[in-house]
C-alpha positions in Angstrom: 4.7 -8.2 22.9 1.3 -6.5 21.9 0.7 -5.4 18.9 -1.0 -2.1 18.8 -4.6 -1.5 16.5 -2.4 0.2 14.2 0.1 -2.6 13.3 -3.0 -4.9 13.1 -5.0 -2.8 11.2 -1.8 -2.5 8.8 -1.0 -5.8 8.6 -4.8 -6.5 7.4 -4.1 -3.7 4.8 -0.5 -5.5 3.8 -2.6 -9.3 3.1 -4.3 -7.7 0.6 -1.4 -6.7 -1.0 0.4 -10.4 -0.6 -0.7 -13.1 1.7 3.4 -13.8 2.5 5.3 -11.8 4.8 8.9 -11.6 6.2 9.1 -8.8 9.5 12.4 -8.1 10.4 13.9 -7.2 13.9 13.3 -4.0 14.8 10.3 -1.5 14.1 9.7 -1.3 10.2 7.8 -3.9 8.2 7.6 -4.0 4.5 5.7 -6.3 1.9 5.6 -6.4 -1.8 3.1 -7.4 -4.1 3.3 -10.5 -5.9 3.9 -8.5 -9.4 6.2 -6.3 -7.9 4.4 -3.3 -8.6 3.5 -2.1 -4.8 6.0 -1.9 -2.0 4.6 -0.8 0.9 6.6 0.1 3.8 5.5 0.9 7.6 7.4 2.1 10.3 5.5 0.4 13.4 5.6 1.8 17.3 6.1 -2.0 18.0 9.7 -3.5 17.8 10.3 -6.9 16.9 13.1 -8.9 18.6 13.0 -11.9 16.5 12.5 -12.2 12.6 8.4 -13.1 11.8 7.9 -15.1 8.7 4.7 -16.0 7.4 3.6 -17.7 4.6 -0.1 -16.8 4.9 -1.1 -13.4 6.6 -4.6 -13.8 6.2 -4.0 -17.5 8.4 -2.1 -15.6 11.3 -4.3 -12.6 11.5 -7.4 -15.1 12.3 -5.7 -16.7 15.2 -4.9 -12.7 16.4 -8.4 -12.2 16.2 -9.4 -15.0 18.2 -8.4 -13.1 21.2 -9.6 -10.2 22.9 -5.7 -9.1 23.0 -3.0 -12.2 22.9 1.0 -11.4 24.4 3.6 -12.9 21.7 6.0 -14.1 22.0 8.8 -14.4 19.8 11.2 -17.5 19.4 13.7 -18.1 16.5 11.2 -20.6 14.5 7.5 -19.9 15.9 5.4 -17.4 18.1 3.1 -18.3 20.3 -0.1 -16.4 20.8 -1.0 -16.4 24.5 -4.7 -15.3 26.0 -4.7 -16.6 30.2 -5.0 -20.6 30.3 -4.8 -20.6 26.0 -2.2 -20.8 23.4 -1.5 -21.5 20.0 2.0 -21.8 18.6 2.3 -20.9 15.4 5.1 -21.9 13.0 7.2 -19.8 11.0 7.8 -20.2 6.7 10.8 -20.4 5.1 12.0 -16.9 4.6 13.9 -17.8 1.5 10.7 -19.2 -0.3 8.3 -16.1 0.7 8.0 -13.3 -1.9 9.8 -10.2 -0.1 10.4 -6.6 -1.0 14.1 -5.5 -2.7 16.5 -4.7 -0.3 18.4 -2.5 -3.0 15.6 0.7 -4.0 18.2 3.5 -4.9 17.0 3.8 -8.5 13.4 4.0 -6.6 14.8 7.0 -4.4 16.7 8.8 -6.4 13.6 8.8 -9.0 11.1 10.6 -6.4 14.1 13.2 -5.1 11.9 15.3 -7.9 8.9 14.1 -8.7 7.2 15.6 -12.2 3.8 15.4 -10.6 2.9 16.0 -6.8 -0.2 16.6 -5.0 -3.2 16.5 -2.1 -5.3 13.3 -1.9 -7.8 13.4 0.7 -9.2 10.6 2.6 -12.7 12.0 0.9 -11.5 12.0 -2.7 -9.7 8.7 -2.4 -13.0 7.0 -0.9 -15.1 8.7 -3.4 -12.8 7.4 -6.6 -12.9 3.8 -5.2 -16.6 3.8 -4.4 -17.4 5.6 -8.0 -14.7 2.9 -9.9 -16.6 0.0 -8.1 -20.2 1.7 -9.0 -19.4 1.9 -12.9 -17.2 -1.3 -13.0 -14.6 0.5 -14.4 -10.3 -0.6 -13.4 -8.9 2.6 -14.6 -7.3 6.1 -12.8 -6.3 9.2 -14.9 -4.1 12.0 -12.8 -4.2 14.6 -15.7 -3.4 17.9 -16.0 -4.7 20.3 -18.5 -2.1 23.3 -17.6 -4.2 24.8 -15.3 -5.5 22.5 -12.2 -5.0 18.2 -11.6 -8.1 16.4 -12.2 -8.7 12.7 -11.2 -10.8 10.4 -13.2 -11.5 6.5 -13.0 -12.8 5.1 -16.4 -12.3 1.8 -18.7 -9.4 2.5 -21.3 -10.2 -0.4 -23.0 -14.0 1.1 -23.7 -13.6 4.9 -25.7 -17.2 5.7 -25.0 -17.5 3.9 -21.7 -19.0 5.4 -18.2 -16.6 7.7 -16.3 -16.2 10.3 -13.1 -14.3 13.2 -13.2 -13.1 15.1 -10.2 -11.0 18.4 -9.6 -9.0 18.2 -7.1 -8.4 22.3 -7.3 -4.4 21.9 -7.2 -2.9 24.2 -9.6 -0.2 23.4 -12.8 1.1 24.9 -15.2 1.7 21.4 -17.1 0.0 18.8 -19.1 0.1 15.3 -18.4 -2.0 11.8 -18.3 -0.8 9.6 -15.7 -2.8 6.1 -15.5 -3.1 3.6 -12.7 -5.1 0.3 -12.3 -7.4 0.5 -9.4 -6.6 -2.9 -8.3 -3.3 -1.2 -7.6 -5.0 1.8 -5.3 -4.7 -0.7 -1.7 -4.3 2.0 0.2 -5.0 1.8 4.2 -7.8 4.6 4.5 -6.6 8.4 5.0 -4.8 11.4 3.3 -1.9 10.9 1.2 1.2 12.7 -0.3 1.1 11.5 -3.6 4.3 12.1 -5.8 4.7 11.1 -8.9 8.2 10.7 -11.5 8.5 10.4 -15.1 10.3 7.2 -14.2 6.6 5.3 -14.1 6.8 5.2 -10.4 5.1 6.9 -7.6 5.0 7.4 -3.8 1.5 7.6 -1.5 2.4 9.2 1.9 -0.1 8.8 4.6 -0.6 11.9 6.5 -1.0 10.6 10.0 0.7 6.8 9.5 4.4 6.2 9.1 3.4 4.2 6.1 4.1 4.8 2.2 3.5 2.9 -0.6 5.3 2.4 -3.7 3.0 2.2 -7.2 4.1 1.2 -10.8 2.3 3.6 -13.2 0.8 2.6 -16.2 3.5 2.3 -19.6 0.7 4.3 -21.6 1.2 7.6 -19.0 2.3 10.9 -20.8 4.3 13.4 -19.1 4.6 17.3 -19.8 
């Protein structure tokens, strides 16, 4: 098989959410962060006959890239990456030992059937927010409503008269909340997203033109209207 720019370019989104990955047959592929506050989940246009399991992504993404574009192939315990006259066979992990997503998310689902909070977040404003947060070395995202539009802001909690930017995003409410993230948690592939957010401190990132969504934990200090 050949992977397509997309898979790669999500699988090099996915190892900097955890270096270990399990990809089952078929077309989806899924990885959770080490805390187990992001689970991301892509629904790829390349199928997988044979279950991929790798204990460090980063590893296998380096030999992909030391081809202009290598066929695998899949076998039960390894894939070989295959370029004219070269090859490299590369050994599968122990899926057991890998850190994989929960198979069992109904609680998940059945939180974001109604989200409290939902919302536009363009490519733009989600570049801007991670460029400004790295600028003023600050880990902190506010979603906030103040009953009349949602505003985003990255600050430092932990600082009360620290540096912060502010943006409108211009989408109307009629509610008041604060919702906080940690910017380390924001590893989003670059785009537009969905974003929906539950008073169960979770919340869903949609891409608009990738069949990917992530999963976020919000912050335990969040208020809701």
């Amino acid at each position: 098989m050949l992977l397509s720019k997309e898979t790669v370019e999500v699988l090099k989104n996915f190892n900097s959410i955890n270096s270990n990955l399990v990809i089952n047959v078929g077309d989806k592929i899924e990885t959770v962060s080490i805390s187990k506050d992001i689970i991301a989940s892509y629904t790829s246009g390349d199928n997988f006959d044979k279950m991929v399991s790798i204990y460090n992504l980063g590893e296998f993404l380096g030999v992909l890239s030391a081809f202009e574009q290598p066929d695998l192939v899949l076998d039960t315990k390894s894939v070989t990456f295959k370029s004219g006259k070269q090859k490299v066979n590369y050994i599968y992990a122990d899926s057991s030992l890998l850190i994989t997503p929960p198979t069992n998310r109904d609680k998940i689902e059945k939180a974001l059937i109604a989200p409290a909070v939902e919302f536009f977040l363009s490519a733009t404003t989600l570049t801007k927010l991670q460029r400004m947060a790295s600028i003023l070395n600050v880990e902190d995202l506010s979603v906030y409503g103040d009953g009349k539009t949602i505003k985003l802001k990255v600050f430092d909690k932990a600082i009360t008269t620290g540096n912060d930017f502010e943006l409108d995003t211009e989408e109307k409410t009629k509610e008041k909340f604060n919702i906080l993230f940690k910017i380390s948690k924001m590893k989003l592939i670059d785009g537009s997203y969905k974003v929906e957010i539950s008073d169960k401190m979770i919340s869903r990132f949609t891409h608009d033109t990738i069949n990917i969504h992530y999963i976020i934990a919000v912050e335990s200090d969040s208020t809701f209207a």
